[in-house]
C-alpha positions in Angstrom: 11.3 10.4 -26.4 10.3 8.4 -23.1 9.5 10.7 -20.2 11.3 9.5 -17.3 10.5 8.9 -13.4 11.0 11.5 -11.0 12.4 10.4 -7.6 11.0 11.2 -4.4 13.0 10.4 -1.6 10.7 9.7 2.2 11.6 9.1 5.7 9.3 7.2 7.5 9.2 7.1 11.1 6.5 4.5 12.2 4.5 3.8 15.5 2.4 1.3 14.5 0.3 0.5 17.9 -1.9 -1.9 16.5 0.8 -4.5 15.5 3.6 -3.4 17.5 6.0 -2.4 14.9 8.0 0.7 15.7 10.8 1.5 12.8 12.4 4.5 10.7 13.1 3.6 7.3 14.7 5.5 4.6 13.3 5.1 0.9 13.5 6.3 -2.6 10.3 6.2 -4.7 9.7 6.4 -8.6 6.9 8.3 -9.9 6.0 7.1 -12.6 5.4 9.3 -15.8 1.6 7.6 -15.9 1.6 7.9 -11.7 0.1 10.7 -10.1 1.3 12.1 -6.5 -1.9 10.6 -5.0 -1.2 6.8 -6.0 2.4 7.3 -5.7 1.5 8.5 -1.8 -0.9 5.9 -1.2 1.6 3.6 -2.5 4.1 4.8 0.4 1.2 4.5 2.8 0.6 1.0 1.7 4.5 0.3 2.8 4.0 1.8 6.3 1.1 0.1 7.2 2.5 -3.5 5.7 6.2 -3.3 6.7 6.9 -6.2 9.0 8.7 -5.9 12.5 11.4 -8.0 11.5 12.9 -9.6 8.1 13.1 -13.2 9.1 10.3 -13.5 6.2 12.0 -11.2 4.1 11.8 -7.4 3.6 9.0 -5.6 1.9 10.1 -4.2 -0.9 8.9 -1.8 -3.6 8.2 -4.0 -6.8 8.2 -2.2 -10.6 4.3 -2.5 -10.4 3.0 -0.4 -13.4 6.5 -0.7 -15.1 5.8 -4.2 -15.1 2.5 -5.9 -15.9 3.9 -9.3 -13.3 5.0 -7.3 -10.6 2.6 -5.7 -7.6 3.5 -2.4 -5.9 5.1 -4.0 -3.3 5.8 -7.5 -2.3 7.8 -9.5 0.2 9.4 -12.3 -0.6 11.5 -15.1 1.5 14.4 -16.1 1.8 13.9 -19.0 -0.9 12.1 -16.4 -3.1 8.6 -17.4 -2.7 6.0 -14.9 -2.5 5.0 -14.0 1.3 2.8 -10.9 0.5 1.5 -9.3 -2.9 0.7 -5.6 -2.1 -1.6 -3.7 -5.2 -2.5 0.0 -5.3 -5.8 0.7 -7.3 -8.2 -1.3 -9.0 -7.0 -4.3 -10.5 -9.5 -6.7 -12.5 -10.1 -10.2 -11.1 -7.9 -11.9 -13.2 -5.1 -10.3 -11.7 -5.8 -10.8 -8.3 -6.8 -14.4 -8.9 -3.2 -14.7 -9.9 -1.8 -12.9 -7.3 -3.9 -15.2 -4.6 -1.9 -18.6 -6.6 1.0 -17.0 -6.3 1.2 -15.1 -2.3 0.5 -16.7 0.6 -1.2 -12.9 1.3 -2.7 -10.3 -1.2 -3.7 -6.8 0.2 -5.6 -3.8 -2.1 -5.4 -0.2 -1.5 -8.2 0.6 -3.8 -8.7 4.8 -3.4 -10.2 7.5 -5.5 -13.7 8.5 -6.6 -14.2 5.4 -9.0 -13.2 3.1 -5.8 -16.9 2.6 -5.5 -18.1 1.5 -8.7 -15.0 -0.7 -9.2 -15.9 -2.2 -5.6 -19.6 -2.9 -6.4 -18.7 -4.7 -9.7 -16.1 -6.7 -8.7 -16.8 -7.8 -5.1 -18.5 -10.9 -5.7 -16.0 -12.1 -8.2 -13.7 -12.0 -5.2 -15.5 -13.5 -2.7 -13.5 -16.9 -3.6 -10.3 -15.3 -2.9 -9.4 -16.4 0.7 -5.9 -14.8 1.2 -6.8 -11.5 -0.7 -7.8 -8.4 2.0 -9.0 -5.2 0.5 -9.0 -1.7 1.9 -10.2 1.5 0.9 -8.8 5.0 1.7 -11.5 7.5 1.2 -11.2 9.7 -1.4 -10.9 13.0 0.4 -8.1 11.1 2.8 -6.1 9.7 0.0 -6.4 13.8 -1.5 -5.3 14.9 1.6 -2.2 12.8 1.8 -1.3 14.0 -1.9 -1.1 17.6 -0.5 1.7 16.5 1.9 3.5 15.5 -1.5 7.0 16.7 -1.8 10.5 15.5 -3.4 11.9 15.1 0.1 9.2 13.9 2.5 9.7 13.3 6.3 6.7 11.5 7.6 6.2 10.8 11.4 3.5 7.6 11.0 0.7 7.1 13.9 -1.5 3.8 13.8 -3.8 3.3 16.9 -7.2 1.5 16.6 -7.0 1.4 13.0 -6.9 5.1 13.0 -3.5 6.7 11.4 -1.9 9.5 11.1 1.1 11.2 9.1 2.6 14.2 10.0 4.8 16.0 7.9 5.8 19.1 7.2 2.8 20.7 5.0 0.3 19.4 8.1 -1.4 16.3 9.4 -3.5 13.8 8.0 -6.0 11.3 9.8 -7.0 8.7 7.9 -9.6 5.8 8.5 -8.9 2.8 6.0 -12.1 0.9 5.6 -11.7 -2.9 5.3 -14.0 -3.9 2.4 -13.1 -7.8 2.4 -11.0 -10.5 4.3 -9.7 -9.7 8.0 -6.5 -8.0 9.0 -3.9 -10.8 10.6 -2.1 -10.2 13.6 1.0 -9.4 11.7 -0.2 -7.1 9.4 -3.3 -5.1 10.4 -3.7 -3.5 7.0 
């Protein structure tokens, strides 16, 4: 028998200084059976640090990502359906992200963990060609930290300033410095 996804349901409340986008959004998440709280969170930071002030390009949305081998964690696509940002969670192979880069007019990567490291060092010249692809890193002991604010009903209250952010919720705070490892943050998306 298949295991199933468990739902997590977040509010975000966002004060993003950097780029000027100040929202609330309400969302239901999937954890996937393979998915542990940590991606599944970092996933959800990804969102808040990518969702745009407005939806004349289209909404972000969260795609079926590992579910679906063509599909990113999130993406947000156009009004005529073409891709406007491919948004990946981990540590995809080249292959993938040279896809992704034919296909988006943006790519970002929230790579995280222990391994985020090693999979940087051997893939970072491979990617050098890449020119829309931007890749972050969360720490590891930050991306742990926001898995202990994990809960099936989350209300997080979202601080960017100076690429600095924080999430408070109810379990505590979390600061978090994501590191940009290639490409530069545009002025309407500074992660």
């Amino acid at each position: 028998m298949a295991l199933k996804s468990t739902i997590y349901k977040a509010t975000l409340q966002i004060a993003d200084m950097d780029r000027q986008v100040y929202a609330e959004h309400a969302l239901t998440l999937a954890l996937h059976p393979s998915e542990t709280e940590e991606r599944l969170l970092v996933r959800l930071l990804a969102f808040a640090l990518n969702v745009p002030a407005d939806t004349d390009r289209g909404a972000l949305q969260f795609a079926r990502g590992l579910s679906d081998t063509d599909e990113p964690d999130l993406w947000q696509r156009d009004l005529t359906g073409q891709l406007v940002h491919w948004i990946e969670v981990g540590q995809p192979d080249e292959r993938r992200l040279s896809k992704a880069c034919a296909r988006a007019e943006r790519v970002t990567i929230y790579c995280y963990g222990s391994a985020a490291g090693l999979w940087w060092a051997g893939i970072r010249t491979k990617l050098t060609r890449l020119q829309r692809l931007a890749v972050w890193q969360i720490p590891a002991e930050q991306a742990q930290a926001l898995a202990a604010l994990a809960t099936r009903s989350m209300q997080w209250q979202l601080t960017v300033q100076d690429g600095h952010v924080w999430v408070h919720a109810e379990p505590g705070t979390v600061e978090l410095v994501p590191m940009l490892l290639q490409g530069a943050a545009p002025a309407d998306a500074a992660r």
